[in-house]
N, C-alpha and C positions, 0 to 999 in steps of 0.2 A: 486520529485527527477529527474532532468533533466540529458542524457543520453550524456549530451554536459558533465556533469562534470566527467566522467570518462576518458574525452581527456585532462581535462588542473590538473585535480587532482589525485593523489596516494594514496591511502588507504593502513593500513598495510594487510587486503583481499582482494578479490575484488573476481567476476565474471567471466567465461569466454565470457559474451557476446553472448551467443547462444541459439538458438532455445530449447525450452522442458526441459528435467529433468536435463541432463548436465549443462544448464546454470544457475540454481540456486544452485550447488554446489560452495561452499568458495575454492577460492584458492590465495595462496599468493601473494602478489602484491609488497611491500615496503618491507615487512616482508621475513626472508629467509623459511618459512613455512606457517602454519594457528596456527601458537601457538601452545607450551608447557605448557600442564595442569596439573597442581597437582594431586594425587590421589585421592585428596579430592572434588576436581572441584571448588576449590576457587581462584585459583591463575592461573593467566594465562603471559606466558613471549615470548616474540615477540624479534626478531633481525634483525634490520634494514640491507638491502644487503651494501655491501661495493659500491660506488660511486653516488646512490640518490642524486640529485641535487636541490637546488632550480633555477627556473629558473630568467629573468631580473625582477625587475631590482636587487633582490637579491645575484644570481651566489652564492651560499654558500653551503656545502655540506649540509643535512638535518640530525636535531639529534633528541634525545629521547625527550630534551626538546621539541622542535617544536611540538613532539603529545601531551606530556600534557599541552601545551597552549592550546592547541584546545581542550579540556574538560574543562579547565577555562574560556574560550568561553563561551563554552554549559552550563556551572555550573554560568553565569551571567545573573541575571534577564533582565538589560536593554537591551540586545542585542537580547529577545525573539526567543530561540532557539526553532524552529519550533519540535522537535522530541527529546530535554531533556528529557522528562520523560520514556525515553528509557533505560538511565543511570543512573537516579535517583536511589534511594535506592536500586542500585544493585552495582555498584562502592563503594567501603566505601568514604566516606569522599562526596559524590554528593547526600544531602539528599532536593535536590532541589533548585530551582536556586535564588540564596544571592545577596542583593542589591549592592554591589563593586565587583567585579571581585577576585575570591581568590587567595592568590599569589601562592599555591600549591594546590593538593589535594593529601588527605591523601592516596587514596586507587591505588596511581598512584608512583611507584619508576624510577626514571631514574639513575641505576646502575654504567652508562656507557652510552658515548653520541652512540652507538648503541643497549642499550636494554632498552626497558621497561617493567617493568611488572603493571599488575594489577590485586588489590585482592577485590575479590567481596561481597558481603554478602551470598551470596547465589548461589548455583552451577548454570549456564546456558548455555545448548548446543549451544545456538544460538548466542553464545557471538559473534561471528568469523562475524557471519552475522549481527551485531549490528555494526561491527566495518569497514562493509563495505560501512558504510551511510555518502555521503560525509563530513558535517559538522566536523568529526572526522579525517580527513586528517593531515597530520601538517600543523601549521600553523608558517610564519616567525614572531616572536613577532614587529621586528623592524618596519614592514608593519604593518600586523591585529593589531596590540595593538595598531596603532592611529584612529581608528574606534571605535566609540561607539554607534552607532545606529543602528538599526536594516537592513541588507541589506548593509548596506552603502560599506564594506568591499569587495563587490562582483562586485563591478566595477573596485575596484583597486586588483582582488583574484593576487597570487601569482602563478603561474605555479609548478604543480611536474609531469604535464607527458608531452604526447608530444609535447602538442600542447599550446601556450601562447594566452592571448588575444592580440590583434594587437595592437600595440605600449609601450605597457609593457617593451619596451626597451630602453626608453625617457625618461622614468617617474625617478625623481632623489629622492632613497627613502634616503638621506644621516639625514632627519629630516623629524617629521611627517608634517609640514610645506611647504615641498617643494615638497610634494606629488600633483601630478594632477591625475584625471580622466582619465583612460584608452581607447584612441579612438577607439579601435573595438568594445565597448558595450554600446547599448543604452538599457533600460532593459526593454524601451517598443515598441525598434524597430527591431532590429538585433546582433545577436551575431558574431564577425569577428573571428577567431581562424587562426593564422599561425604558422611553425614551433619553439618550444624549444627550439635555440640552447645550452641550457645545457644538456638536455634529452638525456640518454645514452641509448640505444636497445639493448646493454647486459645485462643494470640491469633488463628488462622487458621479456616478455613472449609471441612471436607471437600469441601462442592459446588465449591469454587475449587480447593483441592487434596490428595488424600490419599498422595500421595508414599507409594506400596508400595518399589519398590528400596532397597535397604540404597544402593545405588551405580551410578551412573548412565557411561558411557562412550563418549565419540560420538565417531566415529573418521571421517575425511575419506578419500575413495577414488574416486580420478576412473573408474577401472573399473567402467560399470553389471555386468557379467559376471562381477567379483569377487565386488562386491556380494551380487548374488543368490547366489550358491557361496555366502558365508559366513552367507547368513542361511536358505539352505535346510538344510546342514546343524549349523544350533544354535549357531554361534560368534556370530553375529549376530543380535539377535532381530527389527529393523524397519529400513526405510529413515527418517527423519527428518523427508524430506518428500518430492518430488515425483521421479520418475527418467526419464531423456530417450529412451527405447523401452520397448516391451512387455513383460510376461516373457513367456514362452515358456508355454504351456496344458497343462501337464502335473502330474495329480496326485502324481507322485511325486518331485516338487522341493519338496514339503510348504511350497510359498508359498502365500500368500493376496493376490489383488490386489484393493486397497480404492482405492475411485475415490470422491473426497469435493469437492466443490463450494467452491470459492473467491469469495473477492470481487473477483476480476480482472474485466477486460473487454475482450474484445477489439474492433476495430474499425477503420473507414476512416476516416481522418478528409482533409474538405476545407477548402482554405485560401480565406478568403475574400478575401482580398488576389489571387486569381489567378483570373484569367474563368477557365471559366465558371462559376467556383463561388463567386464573388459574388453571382449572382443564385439566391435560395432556392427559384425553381423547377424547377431543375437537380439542387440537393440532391436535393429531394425525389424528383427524377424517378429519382436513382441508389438510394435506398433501395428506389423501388419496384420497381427494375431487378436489385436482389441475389437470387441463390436461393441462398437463407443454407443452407438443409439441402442443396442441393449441394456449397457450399463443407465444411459438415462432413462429406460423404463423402468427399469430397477429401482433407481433412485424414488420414481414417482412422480407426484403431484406438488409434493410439498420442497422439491428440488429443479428448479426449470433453467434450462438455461441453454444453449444450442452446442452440440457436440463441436469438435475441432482436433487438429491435427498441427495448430499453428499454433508457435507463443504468445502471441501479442492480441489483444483485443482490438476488436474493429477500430475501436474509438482511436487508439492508439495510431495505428498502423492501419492503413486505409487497404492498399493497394500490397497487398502478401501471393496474390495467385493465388491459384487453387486450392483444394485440399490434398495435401500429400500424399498422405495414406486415405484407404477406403474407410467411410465412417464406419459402415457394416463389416468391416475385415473381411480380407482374404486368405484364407487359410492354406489354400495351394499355392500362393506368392511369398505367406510367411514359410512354409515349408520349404521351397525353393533358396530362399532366404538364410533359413537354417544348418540345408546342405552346405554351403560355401562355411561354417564354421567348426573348427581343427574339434569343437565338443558335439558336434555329429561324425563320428568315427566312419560311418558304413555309405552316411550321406545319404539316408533315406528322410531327411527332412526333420527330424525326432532328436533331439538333444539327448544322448548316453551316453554322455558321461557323468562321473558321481557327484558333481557340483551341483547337477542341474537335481539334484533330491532332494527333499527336505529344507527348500532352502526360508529360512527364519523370517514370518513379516508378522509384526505385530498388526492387528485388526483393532479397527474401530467399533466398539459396542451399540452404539445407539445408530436407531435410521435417523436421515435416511440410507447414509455411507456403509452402514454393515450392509446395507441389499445387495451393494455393487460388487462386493468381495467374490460371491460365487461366479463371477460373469467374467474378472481377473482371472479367478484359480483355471475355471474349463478354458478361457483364450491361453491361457500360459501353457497347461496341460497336453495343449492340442498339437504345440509343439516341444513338447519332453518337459518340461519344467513343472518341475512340483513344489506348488510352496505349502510349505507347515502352517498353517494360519494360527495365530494364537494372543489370545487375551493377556497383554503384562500381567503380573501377581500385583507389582508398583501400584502406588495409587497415583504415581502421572501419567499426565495424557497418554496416548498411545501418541502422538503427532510431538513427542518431545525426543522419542528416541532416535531419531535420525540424528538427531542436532549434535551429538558426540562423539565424534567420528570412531573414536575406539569401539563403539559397536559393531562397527564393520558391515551396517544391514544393509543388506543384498537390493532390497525393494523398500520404498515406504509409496504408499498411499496419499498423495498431501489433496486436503479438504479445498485448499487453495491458498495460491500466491496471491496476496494483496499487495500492492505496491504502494511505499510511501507515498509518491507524488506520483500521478499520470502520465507517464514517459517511459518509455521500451527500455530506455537505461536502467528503472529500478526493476526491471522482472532480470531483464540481462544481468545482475548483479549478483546473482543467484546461480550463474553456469561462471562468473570471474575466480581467480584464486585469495583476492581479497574478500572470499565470502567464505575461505576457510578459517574454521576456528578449533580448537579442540574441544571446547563446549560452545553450546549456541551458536552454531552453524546455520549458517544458510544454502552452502553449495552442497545439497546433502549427497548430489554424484560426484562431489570430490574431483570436479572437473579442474584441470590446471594445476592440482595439488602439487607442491615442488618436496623436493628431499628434506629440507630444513622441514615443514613442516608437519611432515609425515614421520619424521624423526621428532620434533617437539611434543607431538601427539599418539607416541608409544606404537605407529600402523609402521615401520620403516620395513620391516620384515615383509608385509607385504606390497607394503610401497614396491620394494626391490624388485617381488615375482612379477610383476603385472607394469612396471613403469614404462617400456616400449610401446604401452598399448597406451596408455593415458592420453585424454586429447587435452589441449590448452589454448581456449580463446579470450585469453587476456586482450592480445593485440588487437583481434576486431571488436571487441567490445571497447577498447582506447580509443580505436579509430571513429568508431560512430559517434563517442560521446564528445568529439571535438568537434564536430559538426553543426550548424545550423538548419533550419529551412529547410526545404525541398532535397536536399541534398543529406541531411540527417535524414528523413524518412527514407527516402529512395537505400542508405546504409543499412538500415535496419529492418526494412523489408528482404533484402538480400543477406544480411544475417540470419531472419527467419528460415529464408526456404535453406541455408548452409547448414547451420544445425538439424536440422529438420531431415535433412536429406546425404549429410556425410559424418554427422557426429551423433548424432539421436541420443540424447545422455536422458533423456525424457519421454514419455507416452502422454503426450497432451490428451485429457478428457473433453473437458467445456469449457465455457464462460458460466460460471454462473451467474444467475438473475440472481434480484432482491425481490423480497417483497415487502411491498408498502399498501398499508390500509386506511382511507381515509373515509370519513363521516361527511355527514349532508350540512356542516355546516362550511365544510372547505369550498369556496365558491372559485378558486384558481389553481391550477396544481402546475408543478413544476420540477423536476426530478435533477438533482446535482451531480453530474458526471463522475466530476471532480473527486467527490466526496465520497458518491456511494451513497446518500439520503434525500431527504426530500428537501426540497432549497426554500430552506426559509427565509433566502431574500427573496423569493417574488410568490411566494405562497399568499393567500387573501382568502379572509372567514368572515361569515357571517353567522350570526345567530338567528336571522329572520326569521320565521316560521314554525322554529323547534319548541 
């Protein structure tokens, strides 16, 4: 989700664009609120502001219709909507995406070309924040509907905030035929962004965005070492988001390295389909067997981010209690730990039985993730567990192999959970059984897996051995994500410490940081929660003095 499309798109939510816990609050964007919601939580109704624009080559005001095309969009198979199954079976009438384009959907009314509502199947707090993901924008039918390939639409997007792509003003949309290619975007060079002029600043919200640059220009450059050259001296003002080493510590490369907190997460995850990590005594025994701030030394300098023992990031989930387990591990608690496990035979603390040998984890190559591997193997070791570490032959990722569940891997390593949108629902979506798949997985612990799909995915055989033990939090993950308010966090914070503390399907590491580097001509800086980058609604440059 690039942080560019909250300059040329309007959502009927959106963000404030800011730092910490504030900026993953919904607030209204297109919409004259964050929605009208039934008492029953099934219906939600939105009011577009009075003068929303589209901008060129459209000029048209923006209606109810324009949003539910853009669910007919997302509800068409051949346009492979990156994050449909976010609306799938929760919108009525979107029960996945149908091979023609459907000319309505049921669970979508446009009243009036300023309201729409929509009724859902089932109540969810985070609708607000569902509907803050760009694809769900309106969309002009006269434009988007002559696009039918995946992408293709995004060269010629239509503008609704403030910013257009450069020549969007040329383009003659009077037929899908006489459409050209918009010159500010090349999508594997540069993105050009200049002023709106339909874009109203009364229909919008300084605190969401005050858009300073006359013209915005984001330029792709696989060189971090160019990079930095061009924004130390002045051709450049910031990096955009995160860059994969250090800069160098020198005040006269006139950088500035801003290290801002993400809602990633990093972590171990264990499969409970594979002894010994079926049985939750062993979980546990590895959480208390991590020395999480070792591993972040390991990592380095060019990896920062604060250890943890909890799912959810601060920004999320304010109020989680303590830390579970010791950040430094306790080896005599994990051992203790261990004992109570039918694969400690003798109960001296030591896992011996033959599971716990050799058991298969693919390694990550590059730092700074390969540093951390040895600080895993001696915590795991310390309590009988021997993993094999080893390089795939494949040339895919190592962080691809969990995703298949026929592999059956014992342990992976993940770099980090990024969550679509900033809400405990999209990390929790990751331990539901709708996160099983037989390829492309997400519940890589295979939490909640049921028979049908265990059987679908060729594991039934071992589904069988180990199904008594299997744990499954479909139900409090339903329950939370019905929830609003105060009353959703307070869920989800008590989801954190349950898992954490009677299901442990995970070894939470850290949050990781980003980092962001900007130059001496950035005169405002402002960091996107939201996004994960630097917020270039309220960013401001000058060139003065360079």
């Amino acid at each position: 989700m690039g942080l560019q499309s909250e300059l040329l798109l309007r959502t009927l939510v959106t963000y404030r664009h800011v730092t910490g816990a504030a900026g993953v609050v919904p607030i209204a964007d297109l919409a004259t609120n964050t929605g009208e919601v039934s008492p029953d939580g099934m219906s939600w109704t939105f009011h577009l502001k009075d003068g929303v624009r589209f901008g060129p080559p459209v000029n048209r005001p923006i209606t109810s219709a324009d949003v539910e095309f853009a669910f007919r969009r997302i509800d068409t198979a051949a346009l492979e909507a990156q994050y449909g199954y976010l609306y799938d079976r929760l919108i009525q009438g979107m029960d996945g995406p149908v091979e023609r384009k459907p000319t309505d959907v049921s669970g979508i009314e446009t009243p009036s070309p300023r309201t729409v509502v929509f009724h859902l199947t089932h109540p969810a707090g985070d609708f607000p924040r569902r509907l803050a993901m760009p694809a769900t924008a309106p969309m002009p039918p006269e434009v988007a509907g002559c696009f039918t390939k995946p992408g293709d639409y995004g060269r010629d997007l239509v503008s609704t905030g403030p910013y257009m792509i450069r020549g969007a003003d040329v383009v003659d949309a009077s037929s899908c035929g006489s459409i050209i290619q918009m010159a500010g975007f090349g999508p594997t060079s540069d993105l050009f962004m200049v002023r709106n002029p339909e874009y109203d600043a009364s229909t919008d919200n300084p605190a969401v965005r005050e858009s300073y640059p006359n013209s915005i220009d984001i330029r792709i450059d696989p060189s971090t070492t160019d990079i930095l050259r061009e924004v130390s001296n002045g051709r450049r003002d910031a990096t955009i988001g995160t860059i994969p080493v250090p800069i160098p510590a020198a005040d006269d490369l006139h950088l500035t390295a801003r290290w801002e907190p993400t809602d990633t997460l990093g972590y171990l995850s264990m499969n409970v389909l594979v002894p010994p990590f079926d049985d939750v005594h062993v979980r546990r025994a590895v959480n208390l067997g991590l020395d999480r701030n070792a591993i972040l030394w390991a990592l380095g300098a060019s990896a920062r981010g604060p250890a943890t023992t909890h799912l959810f990031p601060p920004a999320m989930v304010v109020s989680k209690g303590p830390e579970v387990f010791p950040l430094d591990g306790d080896l005599a608690a994990a051992q203790r730990e261990m004992a109570q496990s039918p694969y400690d035979s003798n109960g001296d603390g030591s896992c011996d039985a033959q599971v716990c040998r050799n058991l298969f984890v693919p390694s990550p190559t590059t730092p700074p993730d390969v540093n951390a591997v040895p600080i895993i193997q001696s915590g795991l070791a310390s309590i009988g567990i021997v993993l094999k570490v080893r390089e795939l032959d494949c040339m895919c990722p190592y962080a691809n192999f969990p995703k298949v569940i026929k592999n059956l891997l014992p342990l992976s390593l993940n770099r980090g959970l990024e969550p679509l949108y900033p809400d405990p629902e999209a990390i929790a979506r990751s331990l539901h059984s709708s996160g099983i798949a037989c390829e492309d997985q997400i519940d890589y612990s295979e939490v909640g897996i049921t028979r049908r799909q265990a059987s679908d995915c060729g594991v039934l055989k071992q589904w069988r051995k180990v199904r008594d033990n299997v744990p499954n939090l479909d139900g409090r993950i339903d329950a939370c994500e019905r929830l609003k308010g105060n009353a959703r966090s307070a869920c989800w914070a008590e989801f954190d410490r349950y898992v954490m503390t009677e299901v442990v399907p995970w070894a939470p590491i850290r949050f990781p940081d980003t980092l962001i580097v900007t130059g001496r001509t950035v005169t405002k800086f402002e960091y996107d929660q939201a996004f994960g980058m630097i917020s270039l609604c309220h960013v401001a440059v000058s060139t003065a003095g360079i």
